[in-house]
Backbone bond lengths (Angstrom), bond angles and torsions (degrees), N, CA, C in turn:
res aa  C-N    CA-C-N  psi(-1)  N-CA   C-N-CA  omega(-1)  CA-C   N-CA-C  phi
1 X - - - 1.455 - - 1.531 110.40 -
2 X 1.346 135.38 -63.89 1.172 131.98 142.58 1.391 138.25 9.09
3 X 1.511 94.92 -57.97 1.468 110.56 -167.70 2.010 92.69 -76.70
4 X 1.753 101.81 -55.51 1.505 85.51 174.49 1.549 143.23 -51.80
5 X 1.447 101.13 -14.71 1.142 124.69 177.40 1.468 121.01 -86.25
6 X 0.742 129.08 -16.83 1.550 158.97 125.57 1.096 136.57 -37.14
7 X 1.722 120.93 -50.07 0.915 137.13 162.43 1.966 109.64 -65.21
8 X 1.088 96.97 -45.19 1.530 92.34 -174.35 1.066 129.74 -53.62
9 X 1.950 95.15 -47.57 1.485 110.17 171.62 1.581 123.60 -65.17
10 X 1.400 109.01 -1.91 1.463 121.02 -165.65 1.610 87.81 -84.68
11 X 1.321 106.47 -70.15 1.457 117.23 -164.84 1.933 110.84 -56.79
12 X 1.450 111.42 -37.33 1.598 114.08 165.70 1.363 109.59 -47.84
13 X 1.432 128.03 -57.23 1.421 133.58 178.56 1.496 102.19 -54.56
14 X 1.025 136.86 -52.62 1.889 141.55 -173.88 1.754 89.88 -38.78
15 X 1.752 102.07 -61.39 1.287 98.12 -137.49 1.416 109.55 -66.75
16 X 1.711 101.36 -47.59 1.421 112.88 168.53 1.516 132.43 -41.11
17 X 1.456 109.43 -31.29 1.891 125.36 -164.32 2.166 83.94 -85.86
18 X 1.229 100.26 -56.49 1.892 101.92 179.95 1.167 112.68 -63.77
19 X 1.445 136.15 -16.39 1.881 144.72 122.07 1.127 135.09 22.08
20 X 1.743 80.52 -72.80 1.334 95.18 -145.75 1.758 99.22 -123.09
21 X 1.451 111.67 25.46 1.369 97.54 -173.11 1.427 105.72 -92.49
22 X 1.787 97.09 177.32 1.307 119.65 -154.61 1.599 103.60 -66.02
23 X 1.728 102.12 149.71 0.951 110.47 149.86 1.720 154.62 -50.21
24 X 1.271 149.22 86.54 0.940 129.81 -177.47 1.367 156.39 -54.20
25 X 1.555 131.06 97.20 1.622 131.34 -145.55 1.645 104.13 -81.46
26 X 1.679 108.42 111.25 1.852 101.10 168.28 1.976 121.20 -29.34
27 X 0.477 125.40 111.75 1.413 136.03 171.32 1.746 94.35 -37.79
28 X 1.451 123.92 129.80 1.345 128.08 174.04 1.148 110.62 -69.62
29 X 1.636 137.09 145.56 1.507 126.69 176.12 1.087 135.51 -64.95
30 X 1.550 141.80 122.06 1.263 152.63 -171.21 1.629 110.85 -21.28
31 X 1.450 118.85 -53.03 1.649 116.70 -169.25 1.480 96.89 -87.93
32 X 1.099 138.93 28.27 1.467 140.16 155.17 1.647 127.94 97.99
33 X 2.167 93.58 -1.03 1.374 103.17 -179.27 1.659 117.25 -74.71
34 X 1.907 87.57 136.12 1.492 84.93 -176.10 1.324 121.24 -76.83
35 X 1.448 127.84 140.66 1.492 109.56 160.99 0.999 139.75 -55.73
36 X 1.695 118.93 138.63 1.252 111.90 -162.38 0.967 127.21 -90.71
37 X 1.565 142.12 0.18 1.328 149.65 117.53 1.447 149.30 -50.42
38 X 1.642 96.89 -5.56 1.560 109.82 162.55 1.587 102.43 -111.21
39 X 1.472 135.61 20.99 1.007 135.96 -126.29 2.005 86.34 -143.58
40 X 1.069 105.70 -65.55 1.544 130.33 -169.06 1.686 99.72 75.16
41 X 1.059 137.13 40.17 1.388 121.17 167.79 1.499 119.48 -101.00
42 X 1.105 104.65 4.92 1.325 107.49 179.00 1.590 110.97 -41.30
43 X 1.470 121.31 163.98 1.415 112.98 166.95 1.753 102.45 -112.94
44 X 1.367 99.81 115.36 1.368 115.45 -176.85 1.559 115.27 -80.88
45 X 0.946 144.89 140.60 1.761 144.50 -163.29 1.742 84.38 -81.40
46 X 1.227 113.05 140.10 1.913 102.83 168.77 2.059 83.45 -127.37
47 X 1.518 80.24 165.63 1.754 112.05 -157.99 2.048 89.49 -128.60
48 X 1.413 99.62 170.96 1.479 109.07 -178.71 1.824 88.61 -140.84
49 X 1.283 87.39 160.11 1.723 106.64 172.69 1.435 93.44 -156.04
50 X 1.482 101.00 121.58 1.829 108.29 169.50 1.799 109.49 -93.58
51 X 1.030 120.99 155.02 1.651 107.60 175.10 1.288 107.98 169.80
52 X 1.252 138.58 173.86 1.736 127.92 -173.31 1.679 108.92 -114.63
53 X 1.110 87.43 130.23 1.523 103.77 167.03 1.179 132.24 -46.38
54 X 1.320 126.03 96.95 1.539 147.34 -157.20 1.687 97.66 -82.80
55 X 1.434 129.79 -52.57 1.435 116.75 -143.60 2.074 85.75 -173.38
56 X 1.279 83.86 128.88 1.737 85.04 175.16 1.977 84.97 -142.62
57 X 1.684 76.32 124.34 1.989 100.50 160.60 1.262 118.87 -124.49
58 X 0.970 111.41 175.64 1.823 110.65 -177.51 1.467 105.83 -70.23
59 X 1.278 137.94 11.33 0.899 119.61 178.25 1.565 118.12 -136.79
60 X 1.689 98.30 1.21 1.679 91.07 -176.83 2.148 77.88 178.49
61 X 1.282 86.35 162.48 1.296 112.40 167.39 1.474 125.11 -119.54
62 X 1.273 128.22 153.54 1.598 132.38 -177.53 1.861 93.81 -119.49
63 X 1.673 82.29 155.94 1.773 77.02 166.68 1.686 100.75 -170.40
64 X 1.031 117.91 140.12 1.908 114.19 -162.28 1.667 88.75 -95.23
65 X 1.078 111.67 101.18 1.918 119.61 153.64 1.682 117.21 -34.85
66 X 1.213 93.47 148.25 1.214 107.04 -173.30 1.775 107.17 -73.44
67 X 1.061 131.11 7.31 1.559 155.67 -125.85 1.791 84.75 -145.16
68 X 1.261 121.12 -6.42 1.693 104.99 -148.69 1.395 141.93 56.48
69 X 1.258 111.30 -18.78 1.415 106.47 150.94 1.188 145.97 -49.89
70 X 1.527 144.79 167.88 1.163 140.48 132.37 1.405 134.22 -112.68
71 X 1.263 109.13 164.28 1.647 110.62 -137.21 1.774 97.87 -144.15
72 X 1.407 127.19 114.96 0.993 122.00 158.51 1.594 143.02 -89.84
73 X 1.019 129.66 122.04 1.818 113.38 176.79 1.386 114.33 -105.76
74 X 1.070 121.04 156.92 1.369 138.49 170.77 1.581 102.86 -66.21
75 X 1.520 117.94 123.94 1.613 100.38 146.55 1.906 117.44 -95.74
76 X 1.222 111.02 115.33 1.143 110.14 166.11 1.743 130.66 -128.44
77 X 1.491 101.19 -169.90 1.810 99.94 172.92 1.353 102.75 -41.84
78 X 1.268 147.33 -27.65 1.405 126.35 -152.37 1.977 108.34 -135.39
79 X 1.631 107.11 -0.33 1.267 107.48 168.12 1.637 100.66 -84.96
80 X 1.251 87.52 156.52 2.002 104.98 174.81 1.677 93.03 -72.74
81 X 1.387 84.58 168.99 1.330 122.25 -146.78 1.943 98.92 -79.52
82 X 1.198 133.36 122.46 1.353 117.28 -161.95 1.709 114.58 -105.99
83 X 2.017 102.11 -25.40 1.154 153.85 171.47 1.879 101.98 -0.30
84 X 1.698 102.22 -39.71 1.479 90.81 -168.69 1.414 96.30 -108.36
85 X 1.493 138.19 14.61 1.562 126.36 -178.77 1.672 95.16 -119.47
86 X 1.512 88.12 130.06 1.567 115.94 169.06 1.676 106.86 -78.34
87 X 1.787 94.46 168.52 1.881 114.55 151.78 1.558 105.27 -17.02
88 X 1.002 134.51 -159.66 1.530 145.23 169.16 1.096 135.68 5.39
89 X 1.226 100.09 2.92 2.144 117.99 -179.15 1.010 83.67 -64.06
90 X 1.988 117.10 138.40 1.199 110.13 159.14 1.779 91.80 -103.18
91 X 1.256 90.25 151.93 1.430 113.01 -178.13 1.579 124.77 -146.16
92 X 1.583 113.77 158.88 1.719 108.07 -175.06 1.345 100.71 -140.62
93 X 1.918 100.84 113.32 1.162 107.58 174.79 1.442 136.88 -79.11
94 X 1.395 148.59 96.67 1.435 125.44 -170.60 1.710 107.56 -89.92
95 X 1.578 92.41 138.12 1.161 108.05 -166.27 1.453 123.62 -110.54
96 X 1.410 164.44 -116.18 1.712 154.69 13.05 1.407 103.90 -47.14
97 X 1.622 97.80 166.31 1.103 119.07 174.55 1.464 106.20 79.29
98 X 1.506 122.91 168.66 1.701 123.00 -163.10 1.720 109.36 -107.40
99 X 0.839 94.14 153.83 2.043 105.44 166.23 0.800 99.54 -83.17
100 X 1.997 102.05 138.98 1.369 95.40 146.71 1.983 94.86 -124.64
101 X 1.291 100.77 174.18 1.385 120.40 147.54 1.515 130.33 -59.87
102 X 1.179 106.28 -39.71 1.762 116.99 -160.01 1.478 99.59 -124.19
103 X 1.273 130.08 -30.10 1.596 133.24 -160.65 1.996 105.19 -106.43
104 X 1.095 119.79 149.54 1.296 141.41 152.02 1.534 107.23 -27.35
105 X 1.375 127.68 117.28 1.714 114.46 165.34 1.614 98.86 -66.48
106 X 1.501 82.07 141.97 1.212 119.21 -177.42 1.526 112.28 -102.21
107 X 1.057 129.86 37.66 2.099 116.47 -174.39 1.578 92.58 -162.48
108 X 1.729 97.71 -136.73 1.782 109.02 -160.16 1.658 91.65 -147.36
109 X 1.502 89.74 112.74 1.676 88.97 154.35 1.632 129.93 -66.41
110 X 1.208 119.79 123.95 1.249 131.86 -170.22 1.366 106.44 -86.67
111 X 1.405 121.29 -62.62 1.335 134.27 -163.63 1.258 117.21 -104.54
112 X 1.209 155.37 175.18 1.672 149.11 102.68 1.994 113.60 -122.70
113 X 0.814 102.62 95.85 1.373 113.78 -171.67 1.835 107.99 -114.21
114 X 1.184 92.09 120.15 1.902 106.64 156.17 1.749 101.48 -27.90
115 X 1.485 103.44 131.46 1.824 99.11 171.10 1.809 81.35 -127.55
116 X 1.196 96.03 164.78 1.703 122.38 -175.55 1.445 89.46 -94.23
């Protein structure tokens, strides 16, 4: 009995340890080019959405599109500075990366600028 018991736990450990192994990193290219996906330099197409500012927290802003939607951004280390726009500022953010309605933004705020 032991031994089956043993055995099981032998083979649970196999499966789990062959699991969990490491990832493999592409090898960088020989003449010194960096990859351009471990790289982020790509040049990404960026888009704008104008719309008014619903709700600003320390950690992200809302703002209802002119489209009727709403639209969240991240404020972080690398979004611009939002510091001087209130509630109801209408404003137009240019961004990369896509909107969604239902999902987490996904990219980098570029802009936040006053729109007329």
């Amino acid at each position: 009995m032991k031994k089956i018991i043993l055995l099981a736990l032998l083979t649970c450990f196999m499966a789990m340890a062959s699991a969990c192994g490491l990832e493999e990193k592409a090898d960088a290219p020989e003449n010194g080019e960096e990859l351009e996906a471990e790289t982020g330099d790509s040049e990404e197409e960026t888009s704008s959405v104008t719309g008014t500012i619903d709700e600003i927290k320390d950690f992200m802003f809302t703002m209802k599109a002119e489209d009727g939607n709403w639209y969240s951004f991240p404020i972080e280390g690398g979004t611009p500075d939002i510091s001087g726009f209130k509630v109801d500022d209408k404003v137009t953010v240019t961004y990369t990366g896509q909107l969604s309605t239902v999902d987490a933004f996904m990219g980098q705020v570029i802009s936040v600028e006053k729109a007329d």
